[in-house]
C-alpha positions in Angstrom: 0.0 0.0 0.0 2.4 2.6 0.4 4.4 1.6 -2.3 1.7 2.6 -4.2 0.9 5.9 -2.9 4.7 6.5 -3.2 3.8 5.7 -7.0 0.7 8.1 -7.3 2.8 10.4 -5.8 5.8 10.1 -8.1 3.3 10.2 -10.9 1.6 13.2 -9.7 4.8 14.7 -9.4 5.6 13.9 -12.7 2.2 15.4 -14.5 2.6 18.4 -12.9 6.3 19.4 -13.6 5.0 18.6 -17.3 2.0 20.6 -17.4 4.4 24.1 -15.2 6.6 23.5 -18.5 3.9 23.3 -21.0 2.3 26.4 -19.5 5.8 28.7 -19.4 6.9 27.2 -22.4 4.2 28.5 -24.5 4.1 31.8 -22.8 8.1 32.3 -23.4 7.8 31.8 -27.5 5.2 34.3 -28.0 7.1 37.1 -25.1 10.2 36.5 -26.7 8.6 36.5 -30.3 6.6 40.4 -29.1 10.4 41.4 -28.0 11.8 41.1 -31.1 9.0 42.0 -33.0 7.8 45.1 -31.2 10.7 46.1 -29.2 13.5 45.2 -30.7 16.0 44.0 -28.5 19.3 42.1 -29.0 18.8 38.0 -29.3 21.9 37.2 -27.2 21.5 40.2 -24.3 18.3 38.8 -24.2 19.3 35.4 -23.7 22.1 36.6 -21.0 19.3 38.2 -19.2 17.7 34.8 -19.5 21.0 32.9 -18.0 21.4 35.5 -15.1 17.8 35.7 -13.8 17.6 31.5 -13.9 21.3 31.8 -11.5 19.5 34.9 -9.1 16.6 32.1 -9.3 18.5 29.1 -8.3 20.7 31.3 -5.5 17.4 32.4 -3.9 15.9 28.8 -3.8 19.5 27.4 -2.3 19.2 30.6 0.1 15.7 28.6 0.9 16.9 25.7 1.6 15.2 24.4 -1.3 17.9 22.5 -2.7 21.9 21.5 -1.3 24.3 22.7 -3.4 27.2 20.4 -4.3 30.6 20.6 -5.2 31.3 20.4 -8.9 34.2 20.8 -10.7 34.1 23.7 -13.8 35.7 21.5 -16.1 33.3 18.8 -16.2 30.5 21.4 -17.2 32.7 23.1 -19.8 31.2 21.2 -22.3 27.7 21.5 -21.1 27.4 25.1 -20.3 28.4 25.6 -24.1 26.0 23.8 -25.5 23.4 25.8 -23.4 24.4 28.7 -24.7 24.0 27.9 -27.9 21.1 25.9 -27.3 19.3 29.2 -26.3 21.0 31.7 -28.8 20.0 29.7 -31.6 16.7 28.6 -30.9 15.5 31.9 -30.3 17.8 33.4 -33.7 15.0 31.1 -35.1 12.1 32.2 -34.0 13.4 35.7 -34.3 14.2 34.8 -38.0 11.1 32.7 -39.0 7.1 32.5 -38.6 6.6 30.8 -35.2 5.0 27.9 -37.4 8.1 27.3 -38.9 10.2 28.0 -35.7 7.7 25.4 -33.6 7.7 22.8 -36.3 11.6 22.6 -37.0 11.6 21.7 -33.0 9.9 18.9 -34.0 13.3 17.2 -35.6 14.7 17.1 -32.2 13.5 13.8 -31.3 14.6 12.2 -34.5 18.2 13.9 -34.1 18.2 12.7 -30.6 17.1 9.2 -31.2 19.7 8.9 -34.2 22.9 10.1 -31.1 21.3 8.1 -28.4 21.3 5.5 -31.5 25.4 5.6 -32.7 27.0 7.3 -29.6 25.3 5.6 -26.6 24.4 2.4 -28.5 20.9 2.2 -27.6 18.1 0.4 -29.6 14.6 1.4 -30.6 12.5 -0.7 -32.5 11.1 -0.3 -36.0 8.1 1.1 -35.7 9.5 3.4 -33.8 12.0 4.3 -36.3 10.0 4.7 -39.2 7.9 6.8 -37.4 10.4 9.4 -38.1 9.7 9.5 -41.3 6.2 11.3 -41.2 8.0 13.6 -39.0 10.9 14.4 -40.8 8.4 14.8 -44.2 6.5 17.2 -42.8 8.9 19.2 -41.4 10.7 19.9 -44.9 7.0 20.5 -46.3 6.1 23.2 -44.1 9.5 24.4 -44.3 9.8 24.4 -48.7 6.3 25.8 -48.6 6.6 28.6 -46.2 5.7 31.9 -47.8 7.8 33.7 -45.5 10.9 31.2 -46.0 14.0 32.5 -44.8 17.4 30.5 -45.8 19.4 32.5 -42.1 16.2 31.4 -40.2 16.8 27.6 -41.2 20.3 27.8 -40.7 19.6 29.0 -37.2 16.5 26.3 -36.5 19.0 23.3 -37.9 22.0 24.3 -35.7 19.3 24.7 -33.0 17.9 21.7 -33.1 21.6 20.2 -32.9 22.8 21.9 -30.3 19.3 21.6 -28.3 20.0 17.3 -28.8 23.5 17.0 -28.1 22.1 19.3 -24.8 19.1 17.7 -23.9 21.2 13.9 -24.2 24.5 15.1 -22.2 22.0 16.9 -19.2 20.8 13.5 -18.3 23.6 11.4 -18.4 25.5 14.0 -16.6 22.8 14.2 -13.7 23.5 10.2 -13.7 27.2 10.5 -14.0 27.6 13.0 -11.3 24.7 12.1 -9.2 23.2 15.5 -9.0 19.3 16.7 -9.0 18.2 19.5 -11.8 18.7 22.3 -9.1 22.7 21.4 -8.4 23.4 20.8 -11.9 21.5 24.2 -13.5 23.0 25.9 -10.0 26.7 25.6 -11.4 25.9 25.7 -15.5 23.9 28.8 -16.0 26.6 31.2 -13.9 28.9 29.9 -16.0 26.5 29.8 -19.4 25.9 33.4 -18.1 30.3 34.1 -18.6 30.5 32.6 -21.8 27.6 34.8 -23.1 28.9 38.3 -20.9 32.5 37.8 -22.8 30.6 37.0 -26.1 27.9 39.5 -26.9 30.4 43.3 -27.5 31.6 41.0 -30.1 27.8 40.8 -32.1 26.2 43.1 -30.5 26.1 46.8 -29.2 26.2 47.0 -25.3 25.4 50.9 -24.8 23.7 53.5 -27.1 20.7 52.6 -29.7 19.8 48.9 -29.8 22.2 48.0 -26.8 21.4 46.1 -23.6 22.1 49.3 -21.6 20.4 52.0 -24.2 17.8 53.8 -24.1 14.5 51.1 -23.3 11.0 52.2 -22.8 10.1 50.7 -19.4 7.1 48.8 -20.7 10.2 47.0 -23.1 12.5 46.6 -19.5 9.3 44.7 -17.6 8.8 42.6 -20.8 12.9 41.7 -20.8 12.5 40.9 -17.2 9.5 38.8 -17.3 10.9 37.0 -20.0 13.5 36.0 -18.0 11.7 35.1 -15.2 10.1 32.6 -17.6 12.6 31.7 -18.7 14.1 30.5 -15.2 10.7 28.0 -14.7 11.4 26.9 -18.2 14.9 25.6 -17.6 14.1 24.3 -14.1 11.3 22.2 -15.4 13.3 20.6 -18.3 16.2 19.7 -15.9 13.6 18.2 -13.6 11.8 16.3 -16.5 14.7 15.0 -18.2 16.4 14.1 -14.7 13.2 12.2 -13.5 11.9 11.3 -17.4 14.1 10.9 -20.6 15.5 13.5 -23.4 12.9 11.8 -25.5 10.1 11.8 -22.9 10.3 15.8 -23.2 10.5 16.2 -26.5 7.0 14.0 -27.1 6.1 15.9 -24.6 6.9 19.1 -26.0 5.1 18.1 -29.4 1.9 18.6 -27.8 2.9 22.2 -26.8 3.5 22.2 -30.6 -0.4 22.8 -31.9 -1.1 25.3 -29.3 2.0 27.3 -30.1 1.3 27.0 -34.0 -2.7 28.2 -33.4 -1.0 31.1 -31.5 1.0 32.3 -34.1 -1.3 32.4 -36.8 -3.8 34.4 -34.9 -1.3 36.7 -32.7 1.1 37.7 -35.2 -0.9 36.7 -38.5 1.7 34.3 -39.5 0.2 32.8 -43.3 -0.4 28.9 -43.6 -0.7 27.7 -47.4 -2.4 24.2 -48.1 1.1 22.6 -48.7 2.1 23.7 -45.0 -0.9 22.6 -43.5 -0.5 19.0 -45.0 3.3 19.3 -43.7 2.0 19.9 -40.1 -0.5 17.4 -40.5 2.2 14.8 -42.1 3.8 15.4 -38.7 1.2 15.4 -35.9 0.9 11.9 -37.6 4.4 11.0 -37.1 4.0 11.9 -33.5 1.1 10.6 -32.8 2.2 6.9 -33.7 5.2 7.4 -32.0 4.1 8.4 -28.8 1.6 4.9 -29.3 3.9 2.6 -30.3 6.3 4.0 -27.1 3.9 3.6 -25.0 2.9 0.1 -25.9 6.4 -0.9 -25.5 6.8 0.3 -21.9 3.6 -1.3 -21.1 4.7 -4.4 -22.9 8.2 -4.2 -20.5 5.8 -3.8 -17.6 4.0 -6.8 -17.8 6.9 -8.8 -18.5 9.0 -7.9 -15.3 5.4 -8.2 -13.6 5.0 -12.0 -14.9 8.5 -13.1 -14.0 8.6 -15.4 -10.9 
């Protein structure tokens, strides 16, 4: 019996770090995507703002005695602090280059990408189905993308390096909370001051710092509370993907994150008018297909894995 409240528990747990990261994750695409459009402001002093407000975040909680920090050492983090930079930078270079249909829908190659390193660098196996569920996927992807009226060749640069930088990311933040036997908090407590660095010594070098268009120049106050509560956002959103990925699987949150997909995609069209031709529409269908048979055929398996540890003796 209490195994199994320990269960409902876990599970409840579970549900409800997913549905905290589908809410702030659709409400970050279209703050971020108002920024740029309507004020303006620089993609990576944005995204600094993100990686310092997430560390205030995380020094406050440990201040709370919400979580224990634990020693670390920098240069097994190198690597991963990197790739959250440009995890960040580049996912949010596409959505300031391209309609947030595009943007949402290029996401969707994440899982694919992820299931093809977890495939030849980790050796792990997935079955058929599974893999030729990729296929719809991938299809529609390059559909919506060829047919986008508002196709920009810099935006897909941006979304392609995005979406390989976001999988290499998403794979090395769990095994790295495994290898070092750390929780989400510990691991995102030492990464994002040092994420937050690499960006500080980066951005004079692509971006103005003072005068017109800088990070210090001359904001309206309405564009300084927008900045902010983007990156106060932006703080829950990285919590709850460390926590879901730590207590779930990279590909757990990106199935996941598909269903934030459709909402995001209805949002764009009607907030910021963003066209859909037939040929796009049949892309996005192509690849709600994909993930829809996917996320049935994973969940079959488990299920299947379930009853066969249940039924041994």
């Amino acid at each position: 019996m209490a195994s199994l409240v320990e269960r409902v528990r876990g599970n409840g747990r579970v549900v409800a770090g997913l549905l905290l990261n589908l809410l702030v994750s659709i409400c970050i695409v279209f703050l971020n995507k108002w920024i740029y459009v309507h004020h303006g402001f620089p993609n990576m002093s944005l995204t600094l703002v993100h990686f310092v407000v997430t560390w205030l975040g995380l020094y406050v909680c440990q201040k709370l005695n919400i979580f224990a920090p634990k020693s670390l050492q920098p240069s097994k983090l190198l690597l991963l602090a990197l790739s959250f930079c440009g995890f960040v930078v580049f996912t949010n270079l596409s959505l300031q280059n391209n309609t947030i249909g595009t943007y949402q829908l290029a996401k969707a190659m994440t899982t694919p990408v992820i299931i093809a390193i977890q495939t030849l660098c980790y050796k792990k196996t997935f079955s058929t189905r599974i893999q030729l569920t990729l296929i719809p996927i991938t299809l529609g992807v390059i559909l919506n993308s060829y047919y986008d009226v508002k196709f920009n060749f810099l935006g897909m640069v941006f979304a392609a390096l995005g979406v390989l930088v976001t999988s290499l990311y998403q794979v090395w933040v769990g095994a790295k909370q495994h290898e070092l036997q750390v929780n989400s908090m510990q691991l995102l407590y030492y990464q994002a001051p040092m994420s937050s660095a690499m960006l500080l010594l980066a951005v004079p070098f692509f971006e103005p710092v003072f005068g017109e268009g800088g990070i210090f120049g001359p904001w309206s106050i309405s564009a300084l509370v927008m900045v902010l509560l983007s990156g106060v956002i932006a703080f829950m959103v990285n919590l709850s993907i460390y926590w879901i990925i730590g207590n779930t699987s990279p590909v757990t949150y990106n199935m996941f994150g598909h269903f934030k997909f459709c909402i995001t995609l209805c949002g764009g069209y009607v907030l910021f008018k963003d066209p859909l031709s037939v040929n796009q529409g049949l892309g996005i269908s192509c690849t709600l297909l994909g993930i829809l048979a996917y996320t049935h055929f994973k969940l079959s398996e488990q299920e299947g894995t379930k009853s066969k540890l249940v039924q041994r003796p």
